[in-house]
MARNUVEX-126609 format. One record per residue (C-alpha): x negated, y negated, z negated; residue in three letters. Coordinates in steps of 0.2 Angstrom, whole numbers, plus 2048, in hexadecimal, padded with zeros to 3 digits. Layout:
REM residues N
XYZAla/...
//
This chain:
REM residues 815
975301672Unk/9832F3673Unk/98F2F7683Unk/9912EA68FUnk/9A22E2690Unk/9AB2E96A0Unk/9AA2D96AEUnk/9BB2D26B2Unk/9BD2D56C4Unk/9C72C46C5Unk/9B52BC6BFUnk/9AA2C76CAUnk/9B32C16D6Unk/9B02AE6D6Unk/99C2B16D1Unk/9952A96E3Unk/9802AE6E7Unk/97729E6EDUnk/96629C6F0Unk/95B2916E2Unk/95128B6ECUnk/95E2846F8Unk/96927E6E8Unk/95B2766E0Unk/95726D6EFUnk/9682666F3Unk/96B2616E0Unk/95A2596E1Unk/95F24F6EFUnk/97124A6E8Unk/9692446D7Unk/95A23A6E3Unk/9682316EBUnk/97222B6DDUnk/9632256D4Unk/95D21A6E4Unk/96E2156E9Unk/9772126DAUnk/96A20F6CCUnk/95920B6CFUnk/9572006DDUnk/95F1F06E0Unk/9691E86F1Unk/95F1DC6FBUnk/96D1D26FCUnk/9711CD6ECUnk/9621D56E4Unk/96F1DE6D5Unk/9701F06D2Unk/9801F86D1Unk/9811F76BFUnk/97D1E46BFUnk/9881E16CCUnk/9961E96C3Unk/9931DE6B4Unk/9951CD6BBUnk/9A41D26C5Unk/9AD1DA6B7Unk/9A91CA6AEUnk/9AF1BD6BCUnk/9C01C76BCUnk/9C11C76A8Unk/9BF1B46ACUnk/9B11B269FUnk/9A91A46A7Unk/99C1986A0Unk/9AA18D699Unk/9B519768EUnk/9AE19F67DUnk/9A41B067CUnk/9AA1C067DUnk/9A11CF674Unk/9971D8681Unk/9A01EA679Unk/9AF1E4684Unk/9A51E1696Unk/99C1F0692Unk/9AE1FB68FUnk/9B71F169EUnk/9A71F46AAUnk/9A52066A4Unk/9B820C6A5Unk/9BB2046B6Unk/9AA2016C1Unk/99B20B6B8Unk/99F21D6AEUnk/98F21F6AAUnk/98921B696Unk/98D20C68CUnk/97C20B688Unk/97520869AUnk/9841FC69FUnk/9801F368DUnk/96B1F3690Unk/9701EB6A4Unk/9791DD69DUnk/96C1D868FUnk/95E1D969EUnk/9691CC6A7Unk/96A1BF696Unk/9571C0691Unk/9501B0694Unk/93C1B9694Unk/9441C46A4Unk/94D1BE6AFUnk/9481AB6B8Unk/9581A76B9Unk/9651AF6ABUnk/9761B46B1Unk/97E1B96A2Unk/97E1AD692Unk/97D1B8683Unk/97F1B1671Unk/9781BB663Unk/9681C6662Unk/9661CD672Unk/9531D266EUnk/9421CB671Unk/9321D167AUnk/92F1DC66CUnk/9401E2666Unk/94F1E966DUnk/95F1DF66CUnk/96C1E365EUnk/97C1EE661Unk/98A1E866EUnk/9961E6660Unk/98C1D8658Unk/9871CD669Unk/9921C5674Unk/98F1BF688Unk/9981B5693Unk/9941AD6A6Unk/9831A36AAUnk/9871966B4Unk/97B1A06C2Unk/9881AE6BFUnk/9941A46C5Unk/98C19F6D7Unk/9881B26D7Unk/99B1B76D9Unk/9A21A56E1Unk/9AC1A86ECUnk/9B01BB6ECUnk/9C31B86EDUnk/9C01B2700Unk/9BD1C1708Unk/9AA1BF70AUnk/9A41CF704Unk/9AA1E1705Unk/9B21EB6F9Unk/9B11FE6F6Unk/9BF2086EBUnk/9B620F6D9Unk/9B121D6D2Unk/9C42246CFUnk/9CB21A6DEUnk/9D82116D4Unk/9CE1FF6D3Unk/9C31F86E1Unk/9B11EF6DFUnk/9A61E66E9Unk/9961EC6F4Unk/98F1DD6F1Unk/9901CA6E9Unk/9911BB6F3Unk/9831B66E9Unk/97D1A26EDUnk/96D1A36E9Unk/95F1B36ECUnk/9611BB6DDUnk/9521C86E1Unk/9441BC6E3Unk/94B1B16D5Unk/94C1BE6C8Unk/9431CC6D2Unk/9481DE6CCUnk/93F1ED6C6Unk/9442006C7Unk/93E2126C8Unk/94821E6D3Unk/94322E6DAUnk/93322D6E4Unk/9332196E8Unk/93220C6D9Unk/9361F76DAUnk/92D1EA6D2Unk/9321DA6D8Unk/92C1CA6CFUnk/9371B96CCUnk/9341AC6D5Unk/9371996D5Unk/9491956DBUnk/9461846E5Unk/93618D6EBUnk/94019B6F1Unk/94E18E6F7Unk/943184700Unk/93B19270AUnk/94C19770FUnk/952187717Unk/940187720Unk/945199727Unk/95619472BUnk/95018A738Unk/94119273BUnk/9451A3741Unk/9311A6746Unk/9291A0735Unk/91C1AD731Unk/9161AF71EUnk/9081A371DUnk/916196720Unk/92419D713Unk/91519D708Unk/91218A707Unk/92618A6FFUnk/9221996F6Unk/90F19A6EFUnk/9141A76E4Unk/91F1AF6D5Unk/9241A46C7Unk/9271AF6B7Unk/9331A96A8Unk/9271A869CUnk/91A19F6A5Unk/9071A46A7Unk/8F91A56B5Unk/8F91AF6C5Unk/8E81B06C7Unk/8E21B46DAUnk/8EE1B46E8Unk/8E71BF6F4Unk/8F31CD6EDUnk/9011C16EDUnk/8FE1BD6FEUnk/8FD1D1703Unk/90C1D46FBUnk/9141C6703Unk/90E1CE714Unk/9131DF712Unk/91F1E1702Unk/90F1E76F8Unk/9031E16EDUnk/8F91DD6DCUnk/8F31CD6D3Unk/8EF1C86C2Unk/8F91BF6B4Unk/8F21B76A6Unk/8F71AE697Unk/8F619C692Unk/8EB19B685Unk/8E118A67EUnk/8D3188670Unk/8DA17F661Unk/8D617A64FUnk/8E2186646Unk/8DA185635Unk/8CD17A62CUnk/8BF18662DUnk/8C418D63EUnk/8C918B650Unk/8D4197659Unk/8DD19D667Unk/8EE198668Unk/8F71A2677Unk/90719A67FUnk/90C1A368DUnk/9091B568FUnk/90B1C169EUnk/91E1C76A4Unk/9261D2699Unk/9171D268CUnk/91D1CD67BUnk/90F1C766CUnk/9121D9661Unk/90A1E3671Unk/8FB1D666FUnk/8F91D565EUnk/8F91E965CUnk/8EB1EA66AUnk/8E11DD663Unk/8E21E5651Unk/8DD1F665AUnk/8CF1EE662Unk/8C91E7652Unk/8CC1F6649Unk/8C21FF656Unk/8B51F2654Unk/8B51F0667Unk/8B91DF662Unk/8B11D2657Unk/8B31C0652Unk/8C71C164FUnk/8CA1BC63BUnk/8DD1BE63EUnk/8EA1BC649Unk/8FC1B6647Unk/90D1B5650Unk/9151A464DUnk/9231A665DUnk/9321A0657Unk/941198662Unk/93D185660Unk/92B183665Unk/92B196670Unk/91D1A0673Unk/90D19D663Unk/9021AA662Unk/8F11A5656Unk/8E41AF657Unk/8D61A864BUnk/8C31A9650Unk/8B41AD644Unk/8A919F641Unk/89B1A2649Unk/8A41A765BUnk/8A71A066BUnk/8B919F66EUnk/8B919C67EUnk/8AE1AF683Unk/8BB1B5676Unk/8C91B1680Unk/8C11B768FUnk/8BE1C8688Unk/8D11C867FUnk/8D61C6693Unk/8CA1D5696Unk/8CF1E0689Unk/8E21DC685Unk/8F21D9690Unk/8EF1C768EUnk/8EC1C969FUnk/8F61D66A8Unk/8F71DB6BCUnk/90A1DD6C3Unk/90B1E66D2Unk/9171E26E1Unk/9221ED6E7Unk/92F1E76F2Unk/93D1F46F3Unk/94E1F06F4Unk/95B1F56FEUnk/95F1F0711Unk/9701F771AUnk/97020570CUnk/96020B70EUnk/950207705Unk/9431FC70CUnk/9301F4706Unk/9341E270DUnk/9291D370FUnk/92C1C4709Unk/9331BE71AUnk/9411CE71AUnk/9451CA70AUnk/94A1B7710Unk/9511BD71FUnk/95C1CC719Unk/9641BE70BUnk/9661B1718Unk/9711BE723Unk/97B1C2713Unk/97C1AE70FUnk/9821AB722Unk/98F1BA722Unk/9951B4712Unk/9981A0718Unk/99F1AA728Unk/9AC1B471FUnk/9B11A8713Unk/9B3198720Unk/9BD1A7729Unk/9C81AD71AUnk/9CB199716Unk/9D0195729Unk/9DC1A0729Unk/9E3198718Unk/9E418871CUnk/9ED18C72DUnk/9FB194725Unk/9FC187719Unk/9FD17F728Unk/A09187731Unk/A15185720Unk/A1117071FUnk/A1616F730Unk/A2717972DUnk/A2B17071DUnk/A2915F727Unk/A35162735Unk/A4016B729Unk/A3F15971EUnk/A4114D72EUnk/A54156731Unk/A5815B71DUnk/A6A156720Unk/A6916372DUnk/A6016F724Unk/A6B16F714Unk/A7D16F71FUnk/A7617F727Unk/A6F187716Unk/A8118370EUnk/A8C18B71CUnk/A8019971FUnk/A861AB714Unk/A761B2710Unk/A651AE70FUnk/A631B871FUnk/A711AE729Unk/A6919F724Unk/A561A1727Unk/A5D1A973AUnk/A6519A73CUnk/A5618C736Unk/A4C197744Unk/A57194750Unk/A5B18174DUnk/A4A17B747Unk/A3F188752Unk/A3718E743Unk/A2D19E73FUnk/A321A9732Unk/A251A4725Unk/A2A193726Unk/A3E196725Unk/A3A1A0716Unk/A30190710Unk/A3F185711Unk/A4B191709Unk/A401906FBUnk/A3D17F6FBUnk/A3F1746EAUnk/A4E1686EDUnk/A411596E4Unk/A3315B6F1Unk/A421526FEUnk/A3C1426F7Unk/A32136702Unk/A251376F9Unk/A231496F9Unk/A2314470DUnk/A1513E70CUnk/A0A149704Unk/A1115470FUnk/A0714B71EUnk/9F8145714Unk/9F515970FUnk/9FA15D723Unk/9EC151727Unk/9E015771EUnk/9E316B720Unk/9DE165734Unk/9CF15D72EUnk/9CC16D723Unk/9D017A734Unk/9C616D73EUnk/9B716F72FUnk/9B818272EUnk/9BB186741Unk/9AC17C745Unk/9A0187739Unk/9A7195741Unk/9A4191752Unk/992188750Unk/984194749Unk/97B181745Unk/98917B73CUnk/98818C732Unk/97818A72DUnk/97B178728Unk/98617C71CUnk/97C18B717Unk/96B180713Unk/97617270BUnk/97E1806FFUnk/96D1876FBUnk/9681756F7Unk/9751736EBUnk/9721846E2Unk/95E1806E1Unk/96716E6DAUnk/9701776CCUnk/9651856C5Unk/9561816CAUnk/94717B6BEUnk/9351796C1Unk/9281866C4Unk/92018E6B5Unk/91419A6B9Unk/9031926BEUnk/8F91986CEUnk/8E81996D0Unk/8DB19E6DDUnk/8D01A46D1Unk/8CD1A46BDUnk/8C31946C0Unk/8C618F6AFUnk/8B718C6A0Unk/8BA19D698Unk/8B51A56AAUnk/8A81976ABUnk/8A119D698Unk/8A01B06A0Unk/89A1AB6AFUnk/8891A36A6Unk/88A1B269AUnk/88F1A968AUnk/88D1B367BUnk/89C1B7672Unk/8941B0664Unk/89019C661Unk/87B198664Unk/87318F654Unk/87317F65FUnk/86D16E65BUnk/87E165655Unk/88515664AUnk/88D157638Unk/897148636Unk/8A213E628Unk/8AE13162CUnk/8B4124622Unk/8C512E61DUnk/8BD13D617Unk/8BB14762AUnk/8AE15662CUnk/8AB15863DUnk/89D16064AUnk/89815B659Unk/88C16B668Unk/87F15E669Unk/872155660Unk/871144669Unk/872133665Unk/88313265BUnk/88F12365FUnk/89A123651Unk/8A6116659Unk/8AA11266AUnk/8B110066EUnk/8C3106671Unk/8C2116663Unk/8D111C65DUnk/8C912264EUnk/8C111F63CUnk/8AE11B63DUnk/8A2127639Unk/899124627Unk/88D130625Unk/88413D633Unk/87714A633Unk/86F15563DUnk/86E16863BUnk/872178647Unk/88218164AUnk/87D18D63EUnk/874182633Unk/87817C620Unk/87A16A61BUnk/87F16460BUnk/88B153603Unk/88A14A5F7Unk/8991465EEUnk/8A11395E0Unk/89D1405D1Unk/88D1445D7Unk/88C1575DEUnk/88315F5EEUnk/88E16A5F4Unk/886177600Unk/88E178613Unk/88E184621Unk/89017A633Unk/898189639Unk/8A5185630Unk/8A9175636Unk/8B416F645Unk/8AC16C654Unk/8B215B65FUnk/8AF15366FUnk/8A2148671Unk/8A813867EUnk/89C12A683Unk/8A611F677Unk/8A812B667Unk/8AC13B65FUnk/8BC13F65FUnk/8BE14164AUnk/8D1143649Unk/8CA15764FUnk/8C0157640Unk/8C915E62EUnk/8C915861DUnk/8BA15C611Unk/8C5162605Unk/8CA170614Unk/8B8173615Unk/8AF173605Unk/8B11775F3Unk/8B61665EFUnk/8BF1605DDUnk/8D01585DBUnk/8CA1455DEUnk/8B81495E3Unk/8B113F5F2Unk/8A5142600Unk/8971335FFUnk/88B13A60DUnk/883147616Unk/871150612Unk/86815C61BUnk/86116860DUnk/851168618Unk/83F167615Unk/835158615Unk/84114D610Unk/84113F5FEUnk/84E1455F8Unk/85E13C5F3Unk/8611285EDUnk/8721265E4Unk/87B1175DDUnk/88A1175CFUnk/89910D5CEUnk/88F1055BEUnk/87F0FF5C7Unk/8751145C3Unk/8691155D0Unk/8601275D2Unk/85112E5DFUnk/8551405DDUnk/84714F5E1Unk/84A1585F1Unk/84D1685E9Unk/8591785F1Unk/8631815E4Unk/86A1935E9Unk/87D18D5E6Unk/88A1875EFUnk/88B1775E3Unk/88016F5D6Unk/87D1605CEUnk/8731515D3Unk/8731435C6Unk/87B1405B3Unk/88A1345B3Unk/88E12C5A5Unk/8A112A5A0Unk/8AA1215ADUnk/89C11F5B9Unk/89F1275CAUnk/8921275D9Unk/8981185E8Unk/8881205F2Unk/87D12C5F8Unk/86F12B604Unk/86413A60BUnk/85113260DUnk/848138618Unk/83712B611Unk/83811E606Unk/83410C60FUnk/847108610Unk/84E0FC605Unk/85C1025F7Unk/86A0F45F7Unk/8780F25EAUnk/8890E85EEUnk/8960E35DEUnk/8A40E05DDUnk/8A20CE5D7Unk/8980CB5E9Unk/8860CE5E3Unk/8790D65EEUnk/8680DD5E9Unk/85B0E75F3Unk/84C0EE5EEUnk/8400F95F3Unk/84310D5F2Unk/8311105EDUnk/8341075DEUnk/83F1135D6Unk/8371225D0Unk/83F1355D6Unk/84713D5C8Unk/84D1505C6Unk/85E1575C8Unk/8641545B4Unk/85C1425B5Unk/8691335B1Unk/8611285BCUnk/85A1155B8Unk/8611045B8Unk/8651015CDUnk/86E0EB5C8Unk/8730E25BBUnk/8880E05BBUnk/88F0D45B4Unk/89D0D75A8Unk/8AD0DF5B3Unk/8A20E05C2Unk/89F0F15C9Unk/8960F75D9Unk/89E0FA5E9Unk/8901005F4Unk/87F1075F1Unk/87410C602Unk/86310D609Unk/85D105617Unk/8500FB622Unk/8500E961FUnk/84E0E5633Unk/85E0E763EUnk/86B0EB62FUnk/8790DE62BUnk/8830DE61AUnk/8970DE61DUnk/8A10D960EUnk/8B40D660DUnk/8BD0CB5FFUnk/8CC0CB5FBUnk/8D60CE5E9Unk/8D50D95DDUnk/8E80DA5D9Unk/8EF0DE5EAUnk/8F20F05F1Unk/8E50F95F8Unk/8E50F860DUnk/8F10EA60BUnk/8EA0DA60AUnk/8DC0D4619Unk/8D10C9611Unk/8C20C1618Unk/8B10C8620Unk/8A10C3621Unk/8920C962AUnk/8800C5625Unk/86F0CB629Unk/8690D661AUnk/8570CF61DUnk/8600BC616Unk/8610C3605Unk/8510C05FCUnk/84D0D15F2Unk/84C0D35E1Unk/8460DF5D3Unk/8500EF5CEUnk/85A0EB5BFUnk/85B0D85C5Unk/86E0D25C7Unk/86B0CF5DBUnk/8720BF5E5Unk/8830B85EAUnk/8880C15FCUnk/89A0B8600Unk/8A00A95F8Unk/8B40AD5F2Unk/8C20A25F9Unk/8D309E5F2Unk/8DB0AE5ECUnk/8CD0B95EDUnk/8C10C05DEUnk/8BA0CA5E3Unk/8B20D75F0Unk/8BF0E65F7Unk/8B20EF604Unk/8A00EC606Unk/8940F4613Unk/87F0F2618Unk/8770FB624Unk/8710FB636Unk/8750F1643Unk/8830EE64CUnk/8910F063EUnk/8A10F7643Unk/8B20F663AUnk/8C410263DUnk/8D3103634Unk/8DB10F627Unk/8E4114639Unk/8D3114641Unk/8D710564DUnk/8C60FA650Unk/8C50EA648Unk/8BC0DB64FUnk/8AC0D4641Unk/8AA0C2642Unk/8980BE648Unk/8890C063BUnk/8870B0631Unk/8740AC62AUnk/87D0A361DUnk/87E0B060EUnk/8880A7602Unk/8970A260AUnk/8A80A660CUnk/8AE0B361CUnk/8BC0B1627Unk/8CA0B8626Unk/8CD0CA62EUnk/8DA0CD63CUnk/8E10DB632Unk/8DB0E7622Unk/8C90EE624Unk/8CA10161EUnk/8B8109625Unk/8A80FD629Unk/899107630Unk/88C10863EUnk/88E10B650Unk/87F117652Unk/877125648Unk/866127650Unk/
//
């Protein structure tokens, strides 16, 4: 066994029994106090802890102010460490980026240059970033100089600090606060500054406003980045009591992020919430399969356009009872909870929104007080000195004779008293006196600043004796503050979610989209697009803004549908996959539609012609080639995505396509020479897929076909446009003519037709042709509408010419 070491009775002597317990306890409380005190929660005054506080006053005395150059933040933290705050770098460090992050605080006061974090990542070390004043920095310290707050010596008694800033403006609601201390937590949101400033002039003069009152200046919080406070019965408890709860949602909206796909495209997203958290839960979510219908989601935030988070949706799924469950399921809507604790005299309080107003307003007033007080008394000893510097200028003869005979300084102050009557202060003043403010000039500045120092004493003594002209210049300061720095409210408020998602889960929409009656449509320019019903489609309004429609066909949201391209393939489609766009009485709206290409397995040059619905019952297809081919193909369904139609020859290319749905329509040809020939679909016997079709009209040589259809002869009009062959394409107007199909006598297939439009001067030959049903339509390449001229029975005469080049000529309805 190891002997003990004999105690040293020196060190027995100073061991002192205490009770745990009792030990435990007082430690406990020592620790509790410093936490609340000097940590955790902030003044209601000027709504800063200790640490913030500290910060911006160690900055307005280092003079790094929003109009000098950055300094690097290591140097505040060192200077605000070694003199106000000995407590961790890193603590000072993480205070000071909290008061530069644009996403936390409403209103920044610190300007910070370099990274200083994000949502989702810390900021880098102090040694790389740099801070200096925000200009709300500096209305939180103006001022301080003037004796209007108190100061308290520091930690080691050698510097002093002060108990609280002037502060212009109520930093508390404005950037709210948040803390945990021991046994009591704060979570104050930010509010809107003129809100906030508004509700303080009402209260100013209002002593008895109650909170349904401050309410109607101050509906609720407004948070940096925006977003929704939906439901504002907790707003208004919190308001009443210093506690309470509400909802905050994102801003999200239903876009076309992709060809194939809509999406949700978030731009606002709750306080403090940054787009990894989001992203990580929805991939849990999915992962979990506790969610379906996400194909992918993306982060596109970057620090031009702000906040772009794309969440793309499945086809086959609603978006909008997506989103709803992505607000059920994720923090893309998120509850904050009030909890209104600051402290009041020193001592922590849960304050209403009315004693949170009230407690700044005192501290506003006492400030104006002290600091029309502290310049009162300036300007009267300025005072006093003008006055003694006048009379001392009125007898300078005098004055010099007795500064020259006195001895000393003593002798000759003692003797300026006597003579002049003059105090102390101001015999000093003369003594010192520079010999060129004895000019005449200098008199009268002397009198002009005499002058106005009484209007100034006059100014000040009247704010000090009248509480109504202290709370004048109180409400006109506020005014000028909300001026300044403030900026309108972001942070929408609404009663309830009345919004369509909350509509969509009210009715029960499934998450996933019903196989519902719909339209497939073409436009002139090559634009895919769908349509949630099946009516009657108007493919051009009077006033559209848009391309015409050239092909349409009806089918179901899960349907198939096929085209029929240039170089004559059927290419399979899933309707699923194409865009969705309103309907309007007038038209679509087609600029929401997307490019075949996007859509469909389409070939470098390959062209869309029409649309089919690769149903039942139908006659097949009737296609025309550039070289005059005409081909009635059997209705036949291949299992492929793609397959061939008709056998072109070298050079020859498909100009149309037309699903039949029977026969007793007419098939009409237009060349490019101006010759027209119908002729019954009947007569031209159906063919399978590897057929190369029959003669469809005789060309002449260098004529070629510009359109091929199939129609009734009844109620369709032919449109052709002249013009000449060697100008550029969409440059040149031209003349159009309108006539009646049912003028043009028909002919036999394989016959060369009749003239359609008679050329004028200039023009040889035909640049856009068009037949079909009544009333015709024409747009631009930039999908303006373009007036026709009126029909003219008269098929073989010249046109008129067009107000401006005719890009797309169709018909107004699809029945």
């Amino acid at each position: 066994m190891v002997a003990k070491p004999p105690v040293d009775d020196e060190v027995a002597e100073r061991i002192v029994d205490i009770d745990v317990s009792e030990e435990m306890e007082t430690s406990f409380l020592e620790y509790a106090y410093s936490v609340i005190y000097s940590r955790a929660l902030p003044d209601a005054r000027d709504g800063l802890k200790p640490v913030q506080r500290r910060i911006l006053y160690t900055m307005d005395q280092m003079r790094i102010r929003p109009d000098v150059s950055h300094v690097k933040c290591s140097r505040v933290v060192g200077q605000v460490m070694g003199l106000y705050h000995p407590h961790g770098d890193s603590a000072i460090y993480d205070a000071l980026v909290r008061l530069a992050q644009p996403w936390a605080m409403r209103l920044p006061t610190v300007d910070g240059h370099g990274n200083f974090g994000s949502l989702d990542s810390g900021p880098a070390a102090m040694r790389y970033t740099e801070c200096r004043m925000a200009p709300a920095a500096v209305a939180m310290t103006a001022d301080i100089e003037s004796d209007t707050v108190d100061f308290r010596p520091n930690y080691d008694g050698k510097e002093s600090e002060p108990t609280v800033l002037p502060s212009a403006f109520p930093n508390l609601l404005v950037n709210g606060s948040t803390g945990i201390a021991v046994g009591m937590a704060t979570n104050i949101p930010p509010h809107n500054l003129i809100e906030v400033v508004q509700a303080l002039k009402h209260l100013l003069w209002h002593p008895d406003a109650d909170t349904d009152e401050l309410m109607r200046f101050v509906p609720g919080p407004d948070f940096p980045e925006g977003g929704k406070i939906i439901g504002l019965d907790g707003i208004r408890e919190a308001y009443a009591t210093g506690r309470g709860s509400f909802r905050v949602r994102s801003s999200a909206r239903i876009e076309q992020v992709h060809p194939r796909r809509k999406g949700i495209v978030v731009t606002e997203l709750p306080y403090l919430i940054g787009p990894e958290r989001i992203i990580e839960q929805v991939k849990t979510l999915v992962g979990n399969k506790k969610l379906t219908g996400i194909a992918d989601i993306k982060d596109l935030t970057d620090l031009a356009n702000g906040t772009r988070l794309v969440i793309e949706v499945k086809n086959g799924f609603n978006p909008e009872a997506l989103l709803e469950e992505l607000y059920r399921l994720t923090k893309l809507e998120d509850s904050f909870a009030i909890n209104n604790v600051a402290l009041v005299d020193g001592q922590p309080n849960t304050m209403p929104l009315k004693q949170m107003l009230e407690v700044f307003l005192d501290h506003r007033l006492q400030v104006i007080r002290r600091r029309s007080s502290f310049l009162l008394g300036k300007a009267r000893d300025r005072l006093h000195l003008v006055e003694g510097l006048l009379i001392a200028i009125v007898d300078i003869d005098d004055v010099i004779a007795i500064i020259r005979s006195s001895d000393d300084g003593a002798q000759a102050r003692s003797r300026l008293m006597d003579a002049f009557e003059l105090t102390e202060l101001q015999a000093n003043y003369i003594l010192d006196m520079q010999l060129r403010r004895l000019t005449k000039f200098s008199t009268i500045e002397l009198e002009a600043e005499r002058d106005k120092l009484w209007l100034t004493i006059n100014d000040l003594q009247g704010i000090l004796d009248s509480d109504q002209r202290l709370r004048e210049v109180t409400a006109h300061e506020l005014d000028e503050v909300a001026r300044t720095h403030g900026t309108p409210r972001r942070t929408i408020l609404l009663a309830s979610a009345g919004n369509q998602v909350t509509a969509a889960k009210a009715s029960g929409a499934a998450l996933e989209i019903a196989d519902d009656p719909c339209w497939v449509m073409l436009s002139s320019t090559g634009l895919l697009a769908r349509t949630d019903n099946d009516e009657p489609l108007p493919t051009s309004g009077p006033r559209a803004t848009h391309d015409v429609i050239s092909s349409a066909v009806r089918t179901t949201a899960r349907g198939e549908f096929c085209v029929l391209t240039n170089r004559g393939r059927l290419v399979r489609g899933q309707a699923i996959d194409v865009p969705s766009v309103p309907v309007t009485a007038a038209a679509p709206n087609l600029q929401g539609g997307s490019p075949a290409a996007e859509l469909l397995p389409l070939d470098p040059g390959e062209r869309i012609l029409g649309l089919g619905t690769l149903g039942e019952g139908t006659f097949g297809w009737a296609v025309g080639t550039r070289q005059g081919v005409v081909k009635r193909v059997n209705p036949e369904i291949i299992g492929k995505d793609a397959w061939d139609i008709i056998r072109l020859d070298d050079g020859d290319e498909v100009v149309g396509a037309v699903e039949l749905v029977h026969d007793l329509v007419e098939l009409v040809f237009i060349t490019s020479d101006a010759q027209l020939l119908h002729f019954p679909a009947s007569g031209v016997r159906p063919q399978g897929r590897s057929g190369g079709g029959m003669a469809g009209i005789k060309l002449d040589r260098g004529a070629r076909v510009v359109f091929f259809g199939a129609m009734p002869i009844a109620d369709s009009s032919v449109v052709t446009v002249a013009g000449s062959s060697s100008a550029l394409p969409g440059t040149e107007t031209g003349s159009v003519k309108v006539t009646p199909l049912a003028e043009y006598p028909g002919k036999g297939r394989a016959t060369g037709g009749v003239r359609c439009q008679r050329f004028l001067k200039g023009e040889d030959g035909l640049v856009l042709a068009w037949a079909g049903p009544d009333p015709a339509i024409a747009a631009a390449a930039s999908g303006t509408p373009i007036d026709l001229p009126a029909p003219d029975p008269r098929r073989d005469m010249s046109g008129t010419p067009a107000p401006q080049p005719i890009a797309a000529v169709g018909s107004r309805y699809h029945a």
